[in-house]
N, C-alpha and C positions, 0 to 999 in steps of 0.2 A: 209614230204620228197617229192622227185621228183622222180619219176622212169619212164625212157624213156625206152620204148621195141619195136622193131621190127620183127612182125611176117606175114607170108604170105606177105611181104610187108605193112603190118600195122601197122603205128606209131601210141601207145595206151601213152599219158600221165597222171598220178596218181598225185594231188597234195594234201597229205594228211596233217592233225595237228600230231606234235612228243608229243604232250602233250593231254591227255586224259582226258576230267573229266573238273569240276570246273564249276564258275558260268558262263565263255564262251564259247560257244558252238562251236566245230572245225568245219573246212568249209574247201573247197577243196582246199582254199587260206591259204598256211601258212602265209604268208609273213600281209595278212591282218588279221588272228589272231594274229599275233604277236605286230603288230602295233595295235589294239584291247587294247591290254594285257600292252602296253606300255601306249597308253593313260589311261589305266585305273589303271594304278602305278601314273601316273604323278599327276591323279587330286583326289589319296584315299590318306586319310590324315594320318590313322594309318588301323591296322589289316593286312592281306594278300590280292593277287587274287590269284584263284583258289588254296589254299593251300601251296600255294610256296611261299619261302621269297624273289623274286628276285626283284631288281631295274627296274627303269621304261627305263633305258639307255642297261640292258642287252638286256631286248623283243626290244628294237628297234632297235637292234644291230642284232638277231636273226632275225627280220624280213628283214634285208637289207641283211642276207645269202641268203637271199630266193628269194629275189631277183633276187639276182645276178645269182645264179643257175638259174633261171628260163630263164633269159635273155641268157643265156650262152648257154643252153636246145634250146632254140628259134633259135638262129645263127646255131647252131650245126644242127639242122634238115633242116632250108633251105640251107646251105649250101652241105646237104649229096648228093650226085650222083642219087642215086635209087630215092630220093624225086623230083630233079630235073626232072628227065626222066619221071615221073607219071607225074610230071604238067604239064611237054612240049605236053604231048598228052592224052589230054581229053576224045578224044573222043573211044579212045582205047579197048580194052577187059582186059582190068589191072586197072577190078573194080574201075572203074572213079567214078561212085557215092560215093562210100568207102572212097576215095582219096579225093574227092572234099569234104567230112565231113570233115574229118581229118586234111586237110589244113584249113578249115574254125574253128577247137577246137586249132588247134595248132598257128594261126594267134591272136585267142582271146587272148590263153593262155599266146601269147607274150603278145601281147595289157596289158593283165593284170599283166604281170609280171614286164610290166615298168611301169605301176599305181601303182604297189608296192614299184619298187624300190622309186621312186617319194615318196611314202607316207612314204618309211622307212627314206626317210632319212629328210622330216616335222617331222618324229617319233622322230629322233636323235635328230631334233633341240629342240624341243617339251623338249624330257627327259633332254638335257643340261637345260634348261631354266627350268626344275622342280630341277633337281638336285638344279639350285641354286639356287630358291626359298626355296627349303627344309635346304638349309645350312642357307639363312637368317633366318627361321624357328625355326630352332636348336636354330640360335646362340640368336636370339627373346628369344626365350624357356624359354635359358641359365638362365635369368634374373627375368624367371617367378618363386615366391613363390610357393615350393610344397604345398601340400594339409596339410599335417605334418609340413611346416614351416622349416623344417632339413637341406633347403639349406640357409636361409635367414641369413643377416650379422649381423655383430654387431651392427651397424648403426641400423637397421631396428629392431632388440631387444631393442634396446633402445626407438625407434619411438614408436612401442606398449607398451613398459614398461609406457612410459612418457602421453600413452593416453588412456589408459586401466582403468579401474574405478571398475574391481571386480564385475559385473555386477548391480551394484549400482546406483541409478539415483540422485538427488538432494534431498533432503527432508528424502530421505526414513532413517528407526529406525530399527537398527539391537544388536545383544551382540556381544561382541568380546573377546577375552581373554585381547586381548593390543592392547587402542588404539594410534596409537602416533599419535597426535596431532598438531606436525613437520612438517609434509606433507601439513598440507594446506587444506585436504578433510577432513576429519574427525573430529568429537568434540564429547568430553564425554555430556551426559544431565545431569549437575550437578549442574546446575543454573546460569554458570557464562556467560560473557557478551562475542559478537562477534561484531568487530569494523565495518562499513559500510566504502569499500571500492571498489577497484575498480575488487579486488580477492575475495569479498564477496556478490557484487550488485545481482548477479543474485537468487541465496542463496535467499536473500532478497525479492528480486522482487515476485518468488515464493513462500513465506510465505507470500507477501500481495497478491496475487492474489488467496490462500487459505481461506485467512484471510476475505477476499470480498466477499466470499461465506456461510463461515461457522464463523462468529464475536465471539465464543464461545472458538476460537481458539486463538484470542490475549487479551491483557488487560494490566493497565499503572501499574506502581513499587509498586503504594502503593495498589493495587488489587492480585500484585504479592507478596507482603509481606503479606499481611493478609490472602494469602490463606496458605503459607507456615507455620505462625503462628498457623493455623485451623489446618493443617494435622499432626497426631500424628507421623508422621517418618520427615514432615517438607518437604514431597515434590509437585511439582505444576506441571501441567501438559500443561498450558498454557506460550506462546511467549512474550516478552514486545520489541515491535517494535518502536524505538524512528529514528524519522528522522533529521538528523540537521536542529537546528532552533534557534533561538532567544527570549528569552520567558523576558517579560519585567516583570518588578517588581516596584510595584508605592510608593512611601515614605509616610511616617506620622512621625511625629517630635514631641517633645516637651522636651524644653531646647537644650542637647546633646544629648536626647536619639532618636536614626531614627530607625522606624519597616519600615517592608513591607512586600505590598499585592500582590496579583495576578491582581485585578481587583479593580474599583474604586467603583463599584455598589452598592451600598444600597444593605447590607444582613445581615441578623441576625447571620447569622455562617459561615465566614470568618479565611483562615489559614493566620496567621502572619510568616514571617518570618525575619531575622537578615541578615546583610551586607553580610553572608557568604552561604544565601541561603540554610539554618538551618531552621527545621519549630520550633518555637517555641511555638504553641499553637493556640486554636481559638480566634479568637474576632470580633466585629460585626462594621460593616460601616453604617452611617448614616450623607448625606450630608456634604460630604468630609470631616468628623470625624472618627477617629479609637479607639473607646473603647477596650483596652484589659489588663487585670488585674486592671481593676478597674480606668485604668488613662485614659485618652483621649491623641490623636494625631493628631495636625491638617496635610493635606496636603501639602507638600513638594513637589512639583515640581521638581524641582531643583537636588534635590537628587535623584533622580527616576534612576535604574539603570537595567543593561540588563544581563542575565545569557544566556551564548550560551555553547549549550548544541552537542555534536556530535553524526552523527548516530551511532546506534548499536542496537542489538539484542540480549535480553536476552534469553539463553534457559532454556526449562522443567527442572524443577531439578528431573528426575528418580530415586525409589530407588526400592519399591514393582514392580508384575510381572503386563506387561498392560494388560491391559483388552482388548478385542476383542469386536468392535463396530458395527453395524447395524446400529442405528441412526445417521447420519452426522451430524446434528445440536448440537447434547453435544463433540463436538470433541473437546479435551481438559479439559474436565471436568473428575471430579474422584469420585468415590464411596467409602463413607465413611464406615470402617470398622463396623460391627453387626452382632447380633447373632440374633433369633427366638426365640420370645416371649413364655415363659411356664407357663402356669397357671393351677388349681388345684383348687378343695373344698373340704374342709373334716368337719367332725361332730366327734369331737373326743369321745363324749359320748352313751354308748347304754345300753340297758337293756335286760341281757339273748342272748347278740345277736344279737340285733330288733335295729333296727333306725340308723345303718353306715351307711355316705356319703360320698364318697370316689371318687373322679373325676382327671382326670388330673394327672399330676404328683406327687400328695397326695394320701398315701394309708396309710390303717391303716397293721399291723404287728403285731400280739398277742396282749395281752391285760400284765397291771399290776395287776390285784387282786379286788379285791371288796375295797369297798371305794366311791365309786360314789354319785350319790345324792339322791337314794332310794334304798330299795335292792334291790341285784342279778343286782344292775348296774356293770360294769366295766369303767375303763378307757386303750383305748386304745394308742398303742405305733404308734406315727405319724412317717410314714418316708417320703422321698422324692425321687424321681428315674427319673429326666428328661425327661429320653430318654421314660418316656412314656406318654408324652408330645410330643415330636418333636423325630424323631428317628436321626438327626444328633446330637442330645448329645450320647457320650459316644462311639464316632467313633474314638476320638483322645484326645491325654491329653494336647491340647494346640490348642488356635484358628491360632496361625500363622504357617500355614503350612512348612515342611520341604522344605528349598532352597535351591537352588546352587548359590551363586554369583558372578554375572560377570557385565563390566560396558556397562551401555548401550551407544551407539553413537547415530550422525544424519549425512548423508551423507550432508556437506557444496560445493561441488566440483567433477564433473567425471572427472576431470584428473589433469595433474602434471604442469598446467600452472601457479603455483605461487610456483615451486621450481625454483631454478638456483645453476646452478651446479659451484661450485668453484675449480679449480683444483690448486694445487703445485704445481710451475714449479720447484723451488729452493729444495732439499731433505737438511733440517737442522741437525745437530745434535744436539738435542733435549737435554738438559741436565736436565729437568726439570718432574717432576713425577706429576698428578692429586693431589691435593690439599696437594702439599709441600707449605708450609706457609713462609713468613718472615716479620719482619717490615722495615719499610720505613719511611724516615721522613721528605718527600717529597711528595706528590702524585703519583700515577704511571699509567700515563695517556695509560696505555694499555689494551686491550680487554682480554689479556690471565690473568691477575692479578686481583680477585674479593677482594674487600672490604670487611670486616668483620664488618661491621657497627650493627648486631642487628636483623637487617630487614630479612623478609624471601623470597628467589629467587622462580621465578616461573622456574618449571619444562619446559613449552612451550621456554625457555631461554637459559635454562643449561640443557639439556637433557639429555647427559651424566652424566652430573654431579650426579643430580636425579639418574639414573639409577642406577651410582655407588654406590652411599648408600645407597638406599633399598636393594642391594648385601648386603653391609657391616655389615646391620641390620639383616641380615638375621641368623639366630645361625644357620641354617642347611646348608652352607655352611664355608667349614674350611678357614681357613687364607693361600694364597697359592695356592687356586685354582681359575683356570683361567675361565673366564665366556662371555659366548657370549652377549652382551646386545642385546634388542632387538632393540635399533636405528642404531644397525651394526656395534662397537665397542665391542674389546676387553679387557677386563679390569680384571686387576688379584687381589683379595681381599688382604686389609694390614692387619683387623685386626684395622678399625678406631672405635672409643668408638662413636657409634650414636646409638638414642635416639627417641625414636616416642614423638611428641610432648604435647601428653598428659600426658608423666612418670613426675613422682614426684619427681626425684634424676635429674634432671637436672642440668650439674654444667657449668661454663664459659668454661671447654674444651671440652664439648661433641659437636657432629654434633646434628643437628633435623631434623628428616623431618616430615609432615605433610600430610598422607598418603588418607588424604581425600580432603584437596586442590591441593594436589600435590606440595608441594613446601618444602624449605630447607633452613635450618639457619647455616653460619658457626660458627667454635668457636668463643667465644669472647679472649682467651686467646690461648696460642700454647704451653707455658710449657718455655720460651726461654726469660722471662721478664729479668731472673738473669740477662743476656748483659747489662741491664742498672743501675748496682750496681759500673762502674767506676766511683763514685764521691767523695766527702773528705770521709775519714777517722775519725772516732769521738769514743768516750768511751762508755762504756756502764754500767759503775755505779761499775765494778769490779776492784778489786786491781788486778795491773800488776804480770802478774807469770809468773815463769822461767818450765821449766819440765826437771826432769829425766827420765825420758820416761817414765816409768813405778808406777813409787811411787804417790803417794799424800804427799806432806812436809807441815810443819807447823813450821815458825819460830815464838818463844810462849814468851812471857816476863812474867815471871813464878813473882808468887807474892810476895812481901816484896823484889823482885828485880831491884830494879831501874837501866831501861837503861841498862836491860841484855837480851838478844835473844836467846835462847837456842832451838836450830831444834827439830822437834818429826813427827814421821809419822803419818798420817792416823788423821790429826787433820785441816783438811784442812775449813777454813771457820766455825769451830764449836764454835770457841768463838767470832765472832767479834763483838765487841761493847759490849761487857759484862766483868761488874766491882762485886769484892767484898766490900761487905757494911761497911765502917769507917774505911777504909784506902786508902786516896787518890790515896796513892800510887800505893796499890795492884789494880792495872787492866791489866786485860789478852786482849791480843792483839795477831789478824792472821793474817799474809800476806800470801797469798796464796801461791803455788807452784805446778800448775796443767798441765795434759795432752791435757786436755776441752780449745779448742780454742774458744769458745766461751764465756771463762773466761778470755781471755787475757788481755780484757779491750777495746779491739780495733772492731769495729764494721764500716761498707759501712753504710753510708748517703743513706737513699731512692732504700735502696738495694728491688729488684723486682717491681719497682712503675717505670711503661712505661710514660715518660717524657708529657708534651704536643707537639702538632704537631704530634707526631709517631703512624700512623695507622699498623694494623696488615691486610698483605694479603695473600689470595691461590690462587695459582696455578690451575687456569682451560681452560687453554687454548688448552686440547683436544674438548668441544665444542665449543670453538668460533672461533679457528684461523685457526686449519687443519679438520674441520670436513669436510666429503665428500659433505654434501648437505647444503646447507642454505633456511630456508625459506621465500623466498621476502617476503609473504603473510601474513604469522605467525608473521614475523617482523614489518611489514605494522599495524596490528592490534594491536602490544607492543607499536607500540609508537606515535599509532594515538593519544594517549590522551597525551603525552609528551610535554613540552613546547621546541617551538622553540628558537636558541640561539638568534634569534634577540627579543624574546618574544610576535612576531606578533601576535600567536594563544593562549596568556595565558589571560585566561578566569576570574584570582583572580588579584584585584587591585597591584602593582607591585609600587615601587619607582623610578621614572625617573627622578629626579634632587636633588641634596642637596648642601648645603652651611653652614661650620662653621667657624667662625671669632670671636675668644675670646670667650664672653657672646652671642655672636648674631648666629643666626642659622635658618635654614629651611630645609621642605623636603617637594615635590612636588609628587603626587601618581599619579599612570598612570588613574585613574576614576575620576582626578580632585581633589583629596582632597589634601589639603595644610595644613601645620600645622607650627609654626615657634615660635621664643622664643628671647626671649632677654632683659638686663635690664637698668632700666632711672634711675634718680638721682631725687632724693627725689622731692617734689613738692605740695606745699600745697596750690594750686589752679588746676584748669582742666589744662592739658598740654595734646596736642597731639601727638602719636609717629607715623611717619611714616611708614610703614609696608616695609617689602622687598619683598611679594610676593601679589599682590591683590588678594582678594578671586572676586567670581562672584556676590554675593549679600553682605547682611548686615544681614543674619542671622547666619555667625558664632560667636563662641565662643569666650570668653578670659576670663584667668581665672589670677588673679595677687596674688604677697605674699611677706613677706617685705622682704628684702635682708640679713640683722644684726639680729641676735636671740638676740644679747647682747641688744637692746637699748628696751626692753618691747615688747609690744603690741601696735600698734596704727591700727584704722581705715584706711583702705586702698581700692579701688575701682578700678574698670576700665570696660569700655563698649565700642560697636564699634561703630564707628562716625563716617567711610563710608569704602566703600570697601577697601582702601589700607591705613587706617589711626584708632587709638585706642587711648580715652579718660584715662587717669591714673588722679589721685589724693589718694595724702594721707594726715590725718589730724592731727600726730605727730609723734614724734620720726623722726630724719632726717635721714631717711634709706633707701636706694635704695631702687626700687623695680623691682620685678623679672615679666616678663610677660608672656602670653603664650596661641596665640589663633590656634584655627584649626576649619575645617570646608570647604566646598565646594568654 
């Protein structure tokens, strides 16, 4: 505050702080604490100054009162009369010294009080330009994620949802209750194969860059089978890491028969294998000879053919708990189940007592009686007691400890970049229920319609599908109640007849599923064949009958009656066909008259027998057409090994041309192999037939045979005599002959 007083003619001015206390220290200047107080609002970012919640625009508001008073204070006393008079005469007896202070505090006090106002209102401009800096601040803020998350959007839930991993890194080996498999991250270790792709490279690249270090950790199919064969539960703890490649395979021949090797090298124990890249056994190479079963094969060039193979990645098949390792060099390797060796010696004979040996888990226990093999011997009673041998006997009544089972996984994936999300724009009305069934007798080229073919679906497929029958399976769930799946469907149980596919009453209309590979088999039958009993009408071996609704009749031609019918009830079918002996005449004869329509006589042609062409299908098109997620990834690796429609990546020989005309014919295979057929007219000298496909050399086949079974047997031949041309001759009976060669 300001307070101006006049006393004795002494003008005394007071400039004190209204504000007491706090981290700035009052000073005779309000007007510069206040502006103090403003700047130091403008540039604190949160908390108070000096305990007060005021704005940095009030103190500089308060500081320009102060001001203003002050300047106000200033005019006011040079303007007063009495102040004038003292100045006008200095040199006076009216305390000039007094006067000449007091002008010189009160002149400052101006000076300072327009340095205030000056700095209050830099203060004003100062606190505007905080003000709006603290609004862009705010509205900055506005945007920023709390600590808790509690303002963030959906958008941004979804952001983290889609890159969030569960703190999981790539590789790592966890239990789970459920893992789905759908997602893209996750795989059970159950030994089955992961496709090499562009959702799994990395996955990959990281088990070879393990694999580099610690070689204990991978190993090829047939290291992977034979350990699996070794292990008493059948499980392997090592990777089988196959990279796309091309793996050649080199022929050996002899006549029509073509093996093949891997390698051409001189080896005493060589695998053979067949066109279909099948091993069929050892056999040994020696200077491009293939001995195996006892015959020889020469080399085949020609026929040399190429197996291309795609990447993938077998995993561990997990069943028992892992073991916890120190040594990195056995990673992957497993510890074969054993107990602690128990041994023992005993002396079962003694004398009076004297001479038991008793070690180990052999002791002797009372004796039988005398008897022995001089007196006063005994024979004693052997027993055996392990545990004092080794004290883990007799800790447990079974070496396989009590478990909990759950299935182990391998993180493939930290986030959700191989889902894509499918949304319905259209809402249908859906008239269609989870595996409501019908036939068709057409194909039904749709994704929501599965074939009933036999085959078993993978669960990674039909998700739901799976999900819903293990419900269905389930007895401790009633028929009627509604059930959360865990792929995030709702599914209410029917009450379908399924079956685990180990049960023994399996019949054509059960479901199955397969609760160790995870997969599922529809019915073969739906119960609805009757639809196809609309064909002729035909008998059924019964005489035609009338009914009274209720009776059985019998029109009876009673004996010694000729040509008489006389009704009787309750005699339906009991005599027919049956005569008395030596009298032509007397035979009893029944025409029916029954209620049993399956006495009518009249019976459906192929009643319940599904025609050809008509497939039976269900309805699953809750996982494939409206489900919420699809997995690019999961799908990417279903049908990396699928053949393409134009057949570019199909790896088995494939037929790309054929031609039939009458007797004449060919078919042309995608590996080169041609085969063709056709027949000449008889010829009892060499004639040549022209081929319609050339082959590439002159060591295919043909094989010929006479045309007419009627005219005998004669000698008949044929060889080939150059690539698009075959030698025939036959040396009687004038009978066509049939031809028929194949080969490269």
């Amino acid at each position: 505050m300001v307070d101006i007083r006049k006393q004795n003619d002494v003008i005394q001015i007071n400039v004190s702080s209204e504000v007491q206390g706090g981290s700035i220290k009052p000073t005779n200047d309000s007007s510069a604490y206040y502006s103090s107080l403003a700047m130091a609002w403008a540039s604190k970012m949160d908390g108070s100054v000096d305990g007060i919640e005021y704005s940095s625009k009030y103190y500089a508001s308060k500081a320009k009162e102060s001001a203003d008073a002050s300047n106000s204070a200033k005019n006011g006393i040079l303007n007063n009369s009495a102040f004038q008079i003292v100045s006008s005469d200095l040199s006076g007896d009216n305390n000039i010294g007094l006067c000449a202070e007091n002008i010189d505090s009160i002149q400052n006090a101006a000076s300072n009080a327009q340095i205030a106002a000056d700095n209050a209102l830099v203060a004003i401009n100062q606190a505007e330009l905080a003000a709006q800096k603290a609004q862009e601040a705010a509205s900055s803020l506005s945007e920023v994620a709390k600590n808790d998350f509690s303002n963030i959007t959906d958008a941004a839930k979804e952001v983290i949802k889609e890159n969030s991993s569960g703190g999981l890194e790539i590789g790592d080996i966890g239990i789970s209750l459920y893992v789905d498999e759908s997602k893209g991250l996750r795989r059970r270790l159950n030994g089955s194969t992961i496709a090499v792709n562009t959702n799994t490279q990395e996955f990959v690249n990281y088990l070879k860059s393990v694999a580099a270090l610690y070689p204990s950790l991978s190993c090829t199919e047939t290291e992977w089978a034979e350990l699996e064969d070794a292990s008493d539960v059948g499980q392997v703890g090592k990777f089988v890491i196959q990279d796309t490649e091309e793996i050649p395979y080199y022929a050996y021949s002899s006549d029509s028969t073509v093996y093949y090797t891997k390698s051409t090298e001189d080896a005493e124990s060589v695998e053979v294998y067949d066109s279909e890249f099948t091993l069929q056994g050892q056999g040994s190479i020696s200077q491009g000879v293939l001995t195996y079963n006892s015959s020889v094969y020469n080399r085949a060039s020609e026929s040399d053919i190429t197996q291309e193979i795609s990447g993938y990645v077998r995993l561990p098949k997990i069943i028992m708990p892992i073991q916890g390792l120190s040594d990195l060099t056995k990673l992957g390797e497993y510890s074969q189940a054993g107990l602690p060796n128990i041994t023992g010696r005993f002396c079962n004979w003694a004398q009076n007592g004297r001479g038991v040996v008793q070690e180990g888990a052999l002791f002797g226990n009372g004796t039988t009686g005398a008897g022995g093999q001089s007196s006063g011997s005994n024979n004693t009673i052997l027993n055996l007691d392990a545990s004092r041998s080794s004290a883990i006997y007799g800790k447990s009544t079974t070496v396989q400890q009590e478990q909990i089972q759950y299935p182990y996984f391998i993180q493939i994936a930290t986030g959700q970049e191989t889902e894509a999300n499918i949304t319905n724009e259209i809402e249908l009305n859906n008239p269609f229920t989870l595996f409501d069934s019908k036939y068709s007798e057409v194909p039904l080229y749709n994704v929501s319609w599965l074939k009933s073919d036999g085959e078993y679906k993978p669960k990674a497929t039909y998700v739901t599908c799976y999900e819903a029958l293990v419900v269905e399976q389930n007895s401790a769930v009633e028929a009627g109640t509604s059930v959360q799946l865990p792929s995030g469907s709702t599914y209410v149980k029917r009450g379908l007849s399924v079956k685990l596919s180990t049960a023994e009453d399996i019949t054509d209309y059960d479901f199955v599923i397969n609760t160790t590979e995870e997969t599922f088999r529809l019915p073969l039958k739906n119960g609805m064949e009757g639809m196809f009993s609309g064909q002729a009408v035909v008998g059924n071996g019964m005489t035609v009958g009338l009914t009274s609704g209720d009776t059985l009749l019998g029109m009876v031609c009673a004996a010694g009656s000729v040509g008489f019918l006389e009704p009787r009830t309750g005699v339906y079918g009991s005599s027919v066909g049956q005569s008395n002996i030596g009298n032509v005449y007397n035979v009893s004869r029944t025409i029916g008259l029954t209620t049993d329509p399956t006495k009518s006589g009249l019976v459906v042609s192929g009643a319940g027998e599904v025609p050809d062409g008509w497939s039976l299908y269900y309805y699953v098109g809750e996982t494939v057409q409206n489900v919420n997620l699809i997995n690019a990834g999961r799908f990417d690796e279903l049908v990396s090994a699928k053949v393409n429609v134009d057949l570019s990546n199909c790896t088995r020989p494939y037929v790309t041309e054929t031609y039939v005309n009458g007797t004449s014919w060919y078919r042309v295979w995608s590996d080169g192999w041609i085969e063709q057929g056709g027949v000449s007219a008889y010829s009892s000298v060499n004639r040549n037939v022209t081929l319609m496909k050339s082959y590439s050399t002159t060591n295919y086949h043909c094989l010929v045979s006479q045309r007419n079974v009627n005219n005998g047997s004669g000698n008949i031949g044929g060889l080939p005599a150059s690539v698009n041309a075959i030698t025939l001759r036959a040396n009687s009976d004038e009978s066509p002959i049939a031809w028929y060669t194949f080969g490269y």
